[in-house]
mmCIF file of the N, C-alpha and C atoms, coordinates in Angstrom:
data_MODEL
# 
_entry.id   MODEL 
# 
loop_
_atom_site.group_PDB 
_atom_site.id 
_atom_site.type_symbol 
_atom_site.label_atom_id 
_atom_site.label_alt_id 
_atom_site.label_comp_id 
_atom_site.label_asym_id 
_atom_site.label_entity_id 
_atom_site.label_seq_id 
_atom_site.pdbx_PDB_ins_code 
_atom_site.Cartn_x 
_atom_site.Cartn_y 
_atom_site.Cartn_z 
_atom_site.occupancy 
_atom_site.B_iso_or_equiv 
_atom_site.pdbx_formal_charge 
_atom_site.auth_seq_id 
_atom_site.auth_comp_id 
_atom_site.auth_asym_id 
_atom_site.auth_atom_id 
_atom_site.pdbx_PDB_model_num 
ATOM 1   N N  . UNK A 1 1  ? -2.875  -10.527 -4.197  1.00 0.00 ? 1  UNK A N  1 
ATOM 2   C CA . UNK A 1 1  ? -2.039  -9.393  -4.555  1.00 0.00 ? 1  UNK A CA 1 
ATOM 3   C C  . UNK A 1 1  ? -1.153  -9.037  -3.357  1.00 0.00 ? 1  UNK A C  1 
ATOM 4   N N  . UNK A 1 2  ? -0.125  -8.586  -3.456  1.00 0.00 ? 2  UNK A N  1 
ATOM 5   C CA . UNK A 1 2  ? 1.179   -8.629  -2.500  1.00 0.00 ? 2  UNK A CA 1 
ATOM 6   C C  . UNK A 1 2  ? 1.386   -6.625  -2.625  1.00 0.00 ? 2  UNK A C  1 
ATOM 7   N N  . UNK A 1 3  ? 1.759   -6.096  -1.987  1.00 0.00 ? 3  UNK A N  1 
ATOM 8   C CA . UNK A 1 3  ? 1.282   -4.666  -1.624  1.00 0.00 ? 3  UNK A CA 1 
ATOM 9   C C  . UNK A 1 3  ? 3.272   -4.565  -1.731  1.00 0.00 ? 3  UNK A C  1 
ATOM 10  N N  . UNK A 1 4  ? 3.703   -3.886  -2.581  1.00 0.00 ? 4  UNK A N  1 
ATOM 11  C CA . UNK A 1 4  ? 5.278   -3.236  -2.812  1.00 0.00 ? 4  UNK A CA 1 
ATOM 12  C C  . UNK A 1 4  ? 5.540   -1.760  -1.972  1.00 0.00 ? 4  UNK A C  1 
ATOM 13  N N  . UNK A 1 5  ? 7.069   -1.510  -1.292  1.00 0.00 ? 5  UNK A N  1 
ATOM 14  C CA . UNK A 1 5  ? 6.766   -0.406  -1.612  1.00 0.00 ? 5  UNK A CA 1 
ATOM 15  C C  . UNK A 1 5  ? 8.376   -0.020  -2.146  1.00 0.00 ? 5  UNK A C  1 
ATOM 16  N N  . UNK A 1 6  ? 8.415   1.318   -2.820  1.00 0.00 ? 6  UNK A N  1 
ATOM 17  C CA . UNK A 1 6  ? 9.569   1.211   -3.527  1.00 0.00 ? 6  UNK A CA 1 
ATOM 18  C C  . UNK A 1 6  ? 10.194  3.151   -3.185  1.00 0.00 ? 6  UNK A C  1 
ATOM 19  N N  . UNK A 1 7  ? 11.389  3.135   -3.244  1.00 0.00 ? 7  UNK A N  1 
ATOM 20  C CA . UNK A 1 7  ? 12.468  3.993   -3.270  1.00 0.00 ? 7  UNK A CA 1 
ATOM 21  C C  . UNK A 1 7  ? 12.892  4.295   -4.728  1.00 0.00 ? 7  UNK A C  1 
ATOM 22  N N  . UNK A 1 8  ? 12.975  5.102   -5.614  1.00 0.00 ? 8  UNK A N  1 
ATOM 23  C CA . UNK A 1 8  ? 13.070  5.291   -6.904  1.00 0.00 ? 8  UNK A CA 1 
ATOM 24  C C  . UNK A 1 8  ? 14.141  6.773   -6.881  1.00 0.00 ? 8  UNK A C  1 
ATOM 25  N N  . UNK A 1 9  ? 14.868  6.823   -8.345  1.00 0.00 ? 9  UNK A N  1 
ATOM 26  C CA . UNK A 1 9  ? 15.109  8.330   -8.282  1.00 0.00 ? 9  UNK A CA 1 
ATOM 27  C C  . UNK A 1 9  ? 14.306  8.242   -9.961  1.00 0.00 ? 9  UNK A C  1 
ATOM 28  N N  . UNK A 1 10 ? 14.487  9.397   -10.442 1.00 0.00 ? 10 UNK A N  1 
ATOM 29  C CA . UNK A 1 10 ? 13.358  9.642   -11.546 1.00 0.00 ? 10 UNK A CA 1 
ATOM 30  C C  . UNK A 1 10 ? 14.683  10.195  -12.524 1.00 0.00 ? 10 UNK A C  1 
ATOM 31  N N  . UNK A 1 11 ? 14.734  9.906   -13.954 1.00 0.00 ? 11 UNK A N  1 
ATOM 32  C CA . UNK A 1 11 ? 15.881  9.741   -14.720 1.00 0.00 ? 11 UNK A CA 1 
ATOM 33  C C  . UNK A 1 11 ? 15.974  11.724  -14.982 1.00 0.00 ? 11 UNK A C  1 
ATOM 34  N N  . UNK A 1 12 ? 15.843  12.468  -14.534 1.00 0.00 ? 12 UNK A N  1 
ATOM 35  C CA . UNK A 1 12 ? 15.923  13.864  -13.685 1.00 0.00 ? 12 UNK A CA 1 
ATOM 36  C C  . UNK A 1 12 ? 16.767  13.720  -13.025 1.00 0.00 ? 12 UNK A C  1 
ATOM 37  N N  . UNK A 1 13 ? 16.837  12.788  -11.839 1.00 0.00 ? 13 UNK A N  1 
ATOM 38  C CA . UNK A 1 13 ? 17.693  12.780  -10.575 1.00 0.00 ? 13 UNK A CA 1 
ATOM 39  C C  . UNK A 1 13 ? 17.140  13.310  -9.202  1.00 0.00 ? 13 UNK A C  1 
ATOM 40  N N  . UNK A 1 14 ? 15.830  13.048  -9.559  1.00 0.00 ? 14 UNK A N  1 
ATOM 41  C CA . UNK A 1 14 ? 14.762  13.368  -8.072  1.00 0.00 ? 14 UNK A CA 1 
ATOM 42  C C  . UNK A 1 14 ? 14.633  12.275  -7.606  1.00 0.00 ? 14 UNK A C  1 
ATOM 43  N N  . UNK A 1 15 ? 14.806  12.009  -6.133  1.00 0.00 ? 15 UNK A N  1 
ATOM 44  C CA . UNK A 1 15 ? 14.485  10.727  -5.390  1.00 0.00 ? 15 UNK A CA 1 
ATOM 45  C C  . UNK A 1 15 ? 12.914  10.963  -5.294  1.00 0.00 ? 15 UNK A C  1 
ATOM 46  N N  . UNK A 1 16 ? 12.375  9.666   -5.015  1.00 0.00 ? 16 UNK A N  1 
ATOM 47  C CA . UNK A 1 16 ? 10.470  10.002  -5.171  1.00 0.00 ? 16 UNK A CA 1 
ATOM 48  C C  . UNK A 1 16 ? 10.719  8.577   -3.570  1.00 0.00 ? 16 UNK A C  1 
ATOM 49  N N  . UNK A 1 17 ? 9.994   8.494   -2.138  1.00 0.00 ? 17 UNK A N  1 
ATOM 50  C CA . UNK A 1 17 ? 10.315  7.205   -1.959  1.00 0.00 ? 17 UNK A CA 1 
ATOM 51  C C  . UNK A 1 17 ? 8.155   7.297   -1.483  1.00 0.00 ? 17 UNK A C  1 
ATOM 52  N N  . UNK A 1 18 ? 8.434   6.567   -0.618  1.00 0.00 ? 18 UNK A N  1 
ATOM 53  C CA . UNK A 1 18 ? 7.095   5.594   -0.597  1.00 0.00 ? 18 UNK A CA 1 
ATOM 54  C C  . UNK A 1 18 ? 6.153   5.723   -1.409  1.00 0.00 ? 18 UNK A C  1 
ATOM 55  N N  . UNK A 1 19 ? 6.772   4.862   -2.899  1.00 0.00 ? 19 UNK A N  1 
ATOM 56  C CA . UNK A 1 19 ? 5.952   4.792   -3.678  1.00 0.00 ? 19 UNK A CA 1 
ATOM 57  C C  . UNK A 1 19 ? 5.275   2.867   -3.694  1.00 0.00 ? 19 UNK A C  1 
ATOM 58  N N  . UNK A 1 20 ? 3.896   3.062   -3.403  1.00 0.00 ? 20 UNK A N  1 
ATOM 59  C CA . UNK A 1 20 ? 3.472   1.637   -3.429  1.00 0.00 ? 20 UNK A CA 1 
ATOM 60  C C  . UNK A 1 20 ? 2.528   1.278   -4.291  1.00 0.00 ? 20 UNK A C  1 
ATOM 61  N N  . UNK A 1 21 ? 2.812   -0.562  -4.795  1.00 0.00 ? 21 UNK A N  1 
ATOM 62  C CA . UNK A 1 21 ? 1.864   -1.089  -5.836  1.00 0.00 ? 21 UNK A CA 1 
ATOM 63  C C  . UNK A 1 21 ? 1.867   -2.275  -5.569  1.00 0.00 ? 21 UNK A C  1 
ATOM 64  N N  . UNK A 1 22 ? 0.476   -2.392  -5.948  1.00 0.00 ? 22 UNK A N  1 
ATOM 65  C CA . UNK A 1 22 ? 0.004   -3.736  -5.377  1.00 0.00 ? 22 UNK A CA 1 
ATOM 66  C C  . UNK A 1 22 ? 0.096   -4.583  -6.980  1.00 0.00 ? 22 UNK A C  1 
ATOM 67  N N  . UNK A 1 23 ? 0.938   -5.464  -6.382  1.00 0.00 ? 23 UNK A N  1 
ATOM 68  C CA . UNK A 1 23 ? 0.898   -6.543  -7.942  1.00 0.00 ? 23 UNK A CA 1 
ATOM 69  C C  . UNK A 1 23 ? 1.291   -8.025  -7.154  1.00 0.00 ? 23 UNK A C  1 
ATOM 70  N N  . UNK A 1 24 ? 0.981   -9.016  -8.521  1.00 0.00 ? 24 UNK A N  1 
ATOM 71  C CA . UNK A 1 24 ? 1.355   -10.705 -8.123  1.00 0.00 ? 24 UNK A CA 1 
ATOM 72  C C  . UNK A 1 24 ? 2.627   -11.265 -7.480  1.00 0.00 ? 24 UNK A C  1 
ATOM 73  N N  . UNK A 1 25 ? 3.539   -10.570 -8.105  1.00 0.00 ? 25 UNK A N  1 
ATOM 74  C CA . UNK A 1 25 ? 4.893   -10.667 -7.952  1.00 0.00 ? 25 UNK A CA 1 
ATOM 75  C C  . UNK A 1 25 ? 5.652   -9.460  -8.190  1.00 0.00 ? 25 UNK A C  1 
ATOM 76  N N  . UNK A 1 26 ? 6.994   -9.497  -7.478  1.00 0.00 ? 26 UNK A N  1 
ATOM 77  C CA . UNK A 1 26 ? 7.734   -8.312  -7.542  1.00 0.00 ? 26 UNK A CA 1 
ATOM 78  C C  . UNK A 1 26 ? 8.647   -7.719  -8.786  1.00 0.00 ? 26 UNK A C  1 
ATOM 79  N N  . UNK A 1 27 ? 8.384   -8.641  -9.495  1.00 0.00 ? 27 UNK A N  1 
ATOM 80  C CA . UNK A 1 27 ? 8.355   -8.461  -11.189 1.00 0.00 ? 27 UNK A CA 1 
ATOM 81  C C  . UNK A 1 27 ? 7.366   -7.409  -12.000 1.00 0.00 ? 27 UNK A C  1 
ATOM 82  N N  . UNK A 1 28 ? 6.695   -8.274  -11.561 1.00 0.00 ? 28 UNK A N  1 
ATOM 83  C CA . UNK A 1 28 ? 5.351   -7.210  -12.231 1.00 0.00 ? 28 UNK A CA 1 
ATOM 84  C C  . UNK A 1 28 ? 5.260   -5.914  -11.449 1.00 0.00 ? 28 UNK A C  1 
ATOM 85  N N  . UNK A 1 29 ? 5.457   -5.651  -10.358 1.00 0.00 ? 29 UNK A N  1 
ATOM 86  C CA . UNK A 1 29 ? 5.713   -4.256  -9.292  1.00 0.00 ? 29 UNK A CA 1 
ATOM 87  C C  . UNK A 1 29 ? 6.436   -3.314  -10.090 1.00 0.00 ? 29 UNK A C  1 
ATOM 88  N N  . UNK A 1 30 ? 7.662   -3.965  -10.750 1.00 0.00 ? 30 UNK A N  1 
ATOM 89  C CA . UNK A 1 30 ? 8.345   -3.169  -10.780 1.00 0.00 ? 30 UNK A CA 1 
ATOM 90  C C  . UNK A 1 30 ? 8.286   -2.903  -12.605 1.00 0.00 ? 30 UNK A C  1 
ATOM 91  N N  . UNK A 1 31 ? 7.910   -3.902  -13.259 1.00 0.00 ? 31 UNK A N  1 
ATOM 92  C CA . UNK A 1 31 ? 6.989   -3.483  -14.495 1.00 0.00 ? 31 UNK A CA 1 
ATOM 93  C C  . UNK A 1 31 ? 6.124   -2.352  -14.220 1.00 0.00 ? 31 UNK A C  1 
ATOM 94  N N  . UNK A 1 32 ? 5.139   -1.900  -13.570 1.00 0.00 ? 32 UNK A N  1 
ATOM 95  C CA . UNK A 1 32 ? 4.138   -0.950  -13.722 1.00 0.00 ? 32 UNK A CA 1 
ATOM 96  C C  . UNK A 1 32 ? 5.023   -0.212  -12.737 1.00 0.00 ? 32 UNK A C  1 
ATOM 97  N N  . UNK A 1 33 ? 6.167   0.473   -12.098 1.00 0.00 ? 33 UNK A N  1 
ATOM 98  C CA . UNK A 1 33 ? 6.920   1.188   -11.816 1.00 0.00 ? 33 UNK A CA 1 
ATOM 99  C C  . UNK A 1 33 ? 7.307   1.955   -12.999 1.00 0.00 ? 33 UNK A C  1 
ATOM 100 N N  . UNK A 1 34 ? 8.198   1.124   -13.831 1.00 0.00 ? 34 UNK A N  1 
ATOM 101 C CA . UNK A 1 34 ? 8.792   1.373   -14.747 1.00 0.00 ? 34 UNK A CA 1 
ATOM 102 C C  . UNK A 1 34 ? 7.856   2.061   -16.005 1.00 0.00 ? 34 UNK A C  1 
ATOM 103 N N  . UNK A 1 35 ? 6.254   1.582   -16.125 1.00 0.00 ? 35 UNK A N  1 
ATOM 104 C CA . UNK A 1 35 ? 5.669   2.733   -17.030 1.00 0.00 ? 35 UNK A CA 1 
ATOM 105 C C  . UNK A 1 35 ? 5.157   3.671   -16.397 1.00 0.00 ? 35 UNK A C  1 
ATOM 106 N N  . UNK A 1 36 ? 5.030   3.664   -14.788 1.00 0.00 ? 36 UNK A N  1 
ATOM 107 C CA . UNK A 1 36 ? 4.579   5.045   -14.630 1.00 0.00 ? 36 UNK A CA 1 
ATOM 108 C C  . UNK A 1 36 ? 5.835   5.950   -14.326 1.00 0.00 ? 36 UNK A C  1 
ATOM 109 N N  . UNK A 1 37 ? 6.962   6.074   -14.513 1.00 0.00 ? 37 UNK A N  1 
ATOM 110 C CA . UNK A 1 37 ? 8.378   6.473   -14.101 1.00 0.00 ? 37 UNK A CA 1 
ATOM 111 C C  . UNK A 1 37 ? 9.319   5.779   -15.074 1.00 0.00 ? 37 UNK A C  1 
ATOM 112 N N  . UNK A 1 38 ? 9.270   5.882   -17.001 1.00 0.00 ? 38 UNK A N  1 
ATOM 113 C CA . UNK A 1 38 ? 9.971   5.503   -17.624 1.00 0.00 ? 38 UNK A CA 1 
ATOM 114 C C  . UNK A 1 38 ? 11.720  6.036   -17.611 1.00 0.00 ? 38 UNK A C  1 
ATOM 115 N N  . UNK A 1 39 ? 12.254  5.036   -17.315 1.00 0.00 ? 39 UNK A N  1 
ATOM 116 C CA . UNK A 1 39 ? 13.965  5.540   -17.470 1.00 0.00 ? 39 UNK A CA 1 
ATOM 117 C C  . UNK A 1 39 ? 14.131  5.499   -16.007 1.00 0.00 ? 39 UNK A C  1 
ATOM 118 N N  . UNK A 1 40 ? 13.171  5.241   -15.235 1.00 0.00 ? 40 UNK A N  1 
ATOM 119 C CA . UNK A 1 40 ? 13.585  5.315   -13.225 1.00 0.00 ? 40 UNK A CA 1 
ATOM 120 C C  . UNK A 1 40 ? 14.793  4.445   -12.760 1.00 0.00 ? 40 UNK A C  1 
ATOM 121 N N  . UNK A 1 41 ? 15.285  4.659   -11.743 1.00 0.00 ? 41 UNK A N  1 
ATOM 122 C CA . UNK A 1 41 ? 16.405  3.698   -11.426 1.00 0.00 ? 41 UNK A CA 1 
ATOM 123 C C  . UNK A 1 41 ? 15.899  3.480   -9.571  1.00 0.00 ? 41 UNK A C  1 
ATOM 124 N N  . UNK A 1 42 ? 15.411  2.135   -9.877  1.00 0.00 ? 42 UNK A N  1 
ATOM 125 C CA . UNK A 1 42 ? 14.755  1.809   -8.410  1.00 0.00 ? 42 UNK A CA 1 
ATOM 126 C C  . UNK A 1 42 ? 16.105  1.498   -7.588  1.00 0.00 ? 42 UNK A C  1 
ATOM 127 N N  . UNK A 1 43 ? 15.826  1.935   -6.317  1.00 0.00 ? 43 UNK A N  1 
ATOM 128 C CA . UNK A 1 43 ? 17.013  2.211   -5.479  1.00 0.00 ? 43 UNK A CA 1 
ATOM 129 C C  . UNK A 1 43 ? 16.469  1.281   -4.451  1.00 0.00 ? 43 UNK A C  1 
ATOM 130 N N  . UNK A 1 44 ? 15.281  0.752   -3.817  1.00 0.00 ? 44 UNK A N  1 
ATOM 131 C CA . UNK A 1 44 ? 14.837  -0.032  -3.133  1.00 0.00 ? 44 UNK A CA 1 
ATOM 132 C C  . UNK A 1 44 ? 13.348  -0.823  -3.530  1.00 0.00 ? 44 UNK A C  1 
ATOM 133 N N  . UNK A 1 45 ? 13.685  -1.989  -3.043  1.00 0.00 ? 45 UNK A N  1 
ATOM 134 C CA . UNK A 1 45 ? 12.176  -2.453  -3.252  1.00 0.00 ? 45 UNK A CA 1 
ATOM 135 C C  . UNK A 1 45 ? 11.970  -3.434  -1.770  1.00 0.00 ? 45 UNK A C  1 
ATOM 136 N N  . UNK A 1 46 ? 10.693  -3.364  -0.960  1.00 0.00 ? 46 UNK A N  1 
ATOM 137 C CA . UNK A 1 46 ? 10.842  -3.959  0.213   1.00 0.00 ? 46 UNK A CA 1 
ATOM 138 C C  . UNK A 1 46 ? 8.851   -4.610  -0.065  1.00 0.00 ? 46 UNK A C  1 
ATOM 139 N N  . UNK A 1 47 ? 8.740   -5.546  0.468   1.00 0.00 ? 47 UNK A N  1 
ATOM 140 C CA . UNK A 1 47 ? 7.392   -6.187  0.181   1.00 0.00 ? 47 UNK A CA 1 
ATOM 141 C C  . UNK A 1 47 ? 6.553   -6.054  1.734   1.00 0.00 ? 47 UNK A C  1 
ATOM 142 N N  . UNK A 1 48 ? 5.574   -5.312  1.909   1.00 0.00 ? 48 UNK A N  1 
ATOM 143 C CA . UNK A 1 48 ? 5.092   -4.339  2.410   1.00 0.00 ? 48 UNK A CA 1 
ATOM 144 C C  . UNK A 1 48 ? 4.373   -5.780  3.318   1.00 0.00 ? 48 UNK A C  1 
ATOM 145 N N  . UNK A 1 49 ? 4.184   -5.848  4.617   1.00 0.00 ? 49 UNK A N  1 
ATOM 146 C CA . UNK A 1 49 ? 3.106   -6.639  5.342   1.00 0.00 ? 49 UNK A CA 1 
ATOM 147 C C  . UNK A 1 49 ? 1.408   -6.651  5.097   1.00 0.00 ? 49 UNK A C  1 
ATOM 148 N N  . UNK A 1 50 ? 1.108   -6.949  4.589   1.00 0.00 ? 50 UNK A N  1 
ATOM 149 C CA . UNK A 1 50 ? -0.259  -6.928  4.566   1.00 0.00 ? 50 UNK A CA 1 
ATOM 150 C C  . UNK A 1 50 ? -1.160  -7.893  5.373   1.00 0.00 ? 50 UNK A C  1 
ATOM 151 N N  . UNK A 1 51 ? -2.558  -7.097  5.775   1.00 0.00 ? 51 UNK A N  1 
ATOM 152 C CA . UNK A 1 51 ? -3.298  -7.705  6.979   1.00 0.00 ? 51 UNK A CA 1 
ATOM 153 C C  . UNK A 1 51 ? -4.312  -7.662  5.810   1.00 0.00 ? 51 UNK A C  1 
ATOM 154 N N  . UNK A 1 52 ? -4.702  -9.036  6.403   1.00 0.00 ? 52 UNK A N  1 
ATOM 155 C CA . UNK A 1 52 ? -5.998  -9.854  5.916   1.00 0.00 ? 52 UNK A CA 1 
ATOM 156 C C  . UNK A 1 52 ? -7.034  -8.910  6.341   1.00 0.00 ? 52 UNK A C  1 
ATOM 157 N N  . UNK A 1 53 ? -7.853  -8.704  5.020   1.00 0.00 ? 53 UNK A N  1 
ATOM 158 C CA . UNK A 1 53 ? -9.168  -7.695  5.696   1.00 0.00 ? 53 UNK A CA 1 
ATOM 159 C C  . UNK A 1 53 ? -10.263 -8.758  6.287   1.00 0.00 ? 53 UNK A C  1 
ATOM 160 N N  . UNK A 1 54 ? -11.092 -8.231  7.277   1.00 0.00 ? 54 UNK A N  1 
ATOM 161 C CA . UNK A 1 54 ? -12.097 -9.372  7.557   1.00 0.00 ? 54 UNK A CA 1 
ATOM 162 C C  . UNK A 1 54 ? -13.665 -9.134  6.984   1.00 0.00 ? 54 UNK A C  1 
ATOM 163 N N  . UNK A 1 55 ? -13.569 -9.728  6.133   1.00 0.00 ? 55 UNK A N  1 
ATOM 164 C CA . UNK A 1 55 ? -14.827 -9.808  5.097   1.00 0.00 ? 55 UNK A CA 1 
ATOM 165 C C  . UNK A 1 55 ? -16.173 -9.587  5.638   1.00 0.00 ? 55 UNK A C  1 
ATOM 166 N N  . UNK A 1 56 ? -16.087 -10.520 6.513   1.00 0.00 ? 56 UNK A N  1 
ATOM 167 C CA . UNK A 1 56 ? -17.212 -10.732 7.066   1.00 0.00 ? 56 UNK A CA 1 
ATOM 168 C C  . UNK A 1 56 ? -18.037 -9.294  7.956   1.00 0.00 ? 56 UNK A C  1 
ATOM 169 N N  . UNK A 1 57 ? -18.755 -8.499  8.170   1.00 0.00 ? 57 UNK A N  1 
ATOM 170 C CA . UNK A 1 57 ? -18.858 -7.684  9.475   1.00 0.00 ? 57 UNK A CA 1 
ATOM 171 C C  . UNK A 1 57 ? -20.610 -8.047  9.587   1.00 0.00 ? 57 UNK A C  1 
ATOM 172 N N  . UNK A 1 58 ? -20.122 -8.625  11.295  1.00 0.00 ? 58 UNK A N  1 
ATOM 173 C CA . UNK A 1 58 ? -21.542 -9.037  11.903  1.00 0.00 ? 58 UNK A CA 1 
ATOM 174 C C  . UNK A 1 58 ? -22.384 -7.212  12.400  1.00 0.00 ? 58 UNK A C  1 
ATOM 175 N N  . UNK A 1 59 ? -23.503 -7.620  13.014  1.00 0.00 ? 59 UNK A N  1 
ATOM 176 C CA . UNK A 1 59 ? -24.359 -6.518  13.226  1.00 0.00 ? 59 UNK A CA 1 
ATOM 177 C C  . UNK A 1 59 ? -23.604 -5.996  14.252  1.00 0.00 ? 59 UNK A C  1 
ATOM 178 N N  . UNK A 1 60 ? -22.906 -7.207  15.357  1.00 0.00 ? 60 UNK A N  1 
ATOM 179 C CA . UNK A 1 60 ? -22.914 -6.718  16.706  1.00 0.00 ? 60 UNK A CA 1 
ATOM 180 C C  . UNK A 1 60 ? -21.279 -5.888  16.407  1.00 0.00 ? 60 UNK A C  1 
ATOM 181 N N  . UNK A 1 61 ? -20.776 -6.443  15.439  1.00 0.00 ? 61 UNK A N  1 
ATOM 182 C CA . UNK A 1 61 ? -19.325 -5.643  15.369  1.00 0.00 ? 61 UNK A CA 1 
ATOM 183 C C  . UNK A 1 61 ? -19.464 -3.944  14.745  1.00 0.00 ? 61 UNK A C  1 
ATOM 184 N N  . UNK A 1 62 ? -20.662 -3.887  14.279  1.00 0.00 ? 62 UNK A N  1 
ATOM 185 C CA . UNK A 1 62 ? -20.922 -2.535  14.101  1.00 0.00 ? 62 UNK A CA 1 
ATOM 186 C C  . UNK A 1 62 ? -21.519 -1.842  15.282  1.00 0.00 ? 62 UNK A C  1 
ATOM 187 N N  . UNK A 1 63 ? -22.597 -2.214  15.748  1.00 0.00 ? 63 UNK A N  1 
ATOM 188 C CA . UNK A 1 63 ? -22.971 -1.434  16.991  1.00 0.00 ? 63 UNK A CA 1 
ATOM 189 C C  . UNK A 1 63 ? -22.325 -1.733  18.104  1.00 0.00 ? 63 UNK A C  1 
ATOM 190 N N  . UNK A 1 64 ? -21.198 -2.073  18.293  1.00 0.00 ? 64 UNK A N  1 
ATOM 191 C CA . UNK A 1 64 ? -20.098 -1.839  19.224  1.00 0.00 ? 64 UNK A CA 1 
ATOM 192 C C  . UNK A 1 64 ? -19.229 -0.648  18.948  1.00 0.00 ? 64 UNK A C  1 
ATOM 193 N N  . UNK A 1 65 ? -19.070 -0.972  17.517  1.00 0.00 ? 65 UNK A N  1 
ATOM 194 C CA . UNK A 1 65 ? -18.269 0.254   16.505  1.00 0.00 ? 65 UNK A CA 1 
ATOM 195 C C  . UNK A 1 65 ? -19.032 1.685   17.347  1.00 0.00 ? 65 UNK A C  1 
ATOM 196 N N  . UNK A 1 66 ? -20.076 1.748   16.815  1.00 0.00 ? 66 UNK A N  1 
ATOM 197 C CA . UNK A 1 66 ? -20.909 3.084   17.111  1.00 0.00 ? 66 UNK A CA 1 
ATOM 198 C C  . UNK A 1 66 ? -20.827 3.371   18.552  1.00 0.00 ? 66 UNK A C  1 
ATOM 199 N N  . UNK A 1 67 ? -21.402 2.059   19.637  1.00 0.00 ? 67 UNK A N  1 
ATOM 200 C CA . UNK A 1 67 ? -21.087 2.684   20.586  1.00 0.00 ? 67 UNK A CA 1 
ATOM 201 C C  . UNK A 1 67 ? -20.010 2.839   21.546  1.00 0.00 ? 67 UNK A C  1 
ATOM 202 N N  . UNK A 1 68 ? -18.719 2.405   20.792  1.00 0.00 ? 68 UNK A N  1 
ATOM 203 C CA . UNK A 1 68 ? -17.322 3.096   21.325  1.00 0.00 ? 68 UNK A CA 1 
ATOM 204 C C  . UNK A 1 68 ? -17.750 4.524   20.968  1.00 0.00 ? 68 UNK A C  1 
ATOM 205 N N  . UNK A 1 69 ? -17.875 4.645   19.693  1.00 0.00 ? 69 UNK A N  1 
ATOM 206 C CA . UNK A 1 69 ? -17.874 6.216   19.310  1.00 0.00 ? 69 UNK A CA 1 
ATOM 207 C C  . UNK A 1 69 ? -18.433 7.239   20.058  1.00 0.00 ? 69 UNK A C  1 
ATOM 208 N N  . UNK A 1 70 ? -19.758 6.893   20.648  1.00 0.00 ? 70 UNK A N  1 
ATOM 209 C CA . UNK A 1 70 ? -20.807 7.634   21.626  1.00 0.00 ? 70 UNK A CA 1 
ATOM 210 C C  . UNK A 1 70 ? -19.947 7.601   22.682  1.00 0.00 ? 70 UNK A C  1 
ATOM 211 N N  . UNK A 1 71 ? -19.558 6.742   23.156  1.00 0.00 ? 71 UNK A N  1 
ATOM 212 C CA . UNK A 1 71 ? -18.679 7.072   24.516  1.00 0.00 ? 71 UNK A CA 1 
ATOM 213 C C  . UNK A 1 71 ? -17.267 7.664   24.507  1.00 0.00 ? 71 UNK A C  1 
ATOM 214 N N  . UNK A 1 72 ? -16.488 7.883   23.400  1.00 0.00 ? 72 UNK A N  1 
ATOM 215 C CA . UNK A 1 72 ? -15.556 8.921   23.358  1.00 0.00 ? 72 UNK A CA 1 
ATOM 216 C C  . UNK A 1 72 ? -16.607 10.260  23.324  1.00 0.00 ? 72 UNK A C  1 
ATOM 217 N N  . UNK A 1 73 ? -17.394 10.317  22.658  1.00 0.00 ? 73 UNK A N  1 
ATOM 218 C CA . UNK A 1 73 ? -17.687 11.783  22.414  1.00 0.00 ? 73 UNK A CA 1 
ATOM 219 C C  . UNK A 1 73 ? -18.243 12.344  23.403  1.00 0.00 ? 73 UNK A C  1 
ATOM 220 N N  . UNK A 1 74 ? -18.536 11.528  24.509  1.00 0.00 ? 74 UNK A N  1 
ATOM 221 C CA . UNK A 1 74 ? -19.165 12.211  25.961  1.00 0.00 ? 74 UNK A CA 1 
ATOM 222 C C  . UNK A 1 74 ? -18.116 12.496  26.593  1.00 0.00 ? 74 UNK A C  1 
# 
């Protein structure tokens, strides 16, 4: 899934902007734009960077986690 984000005005004439959706292609983005904001007139569409989450989390990457935390809080 590819993370959108979009600039819209709303068929009112209200600009709405960082509106984001995660879809396959920027087709389909702007399909489920268009039913949640019927009659919208998208004014931008830009395809957002996305970072790989890391699936994996070992023990030691958590109790490092924690004890950064203990040592800010002193």
């Amino acid at each position: 899934m590819i993370k959108f984000g979009f600039r819209i005005r709303t068929r009112s004439g209200t600009p709405v902007d960082h509106l984001a959706v995660q879809a396959q292609d920027q087709a389909r983005a702007e399909r489920r734009i268009h039913q949640m904001y019927p009659h919208c007139e998208i004014i931008e569409c830009t395809q957002m960077a996305t970072v790989p989450k890391d699936e994996t989390v070992s023990l030691e990457s958590i109790i490092s986690l924690i004890a950064r935390q203990d040592d800010e809080a002193r």
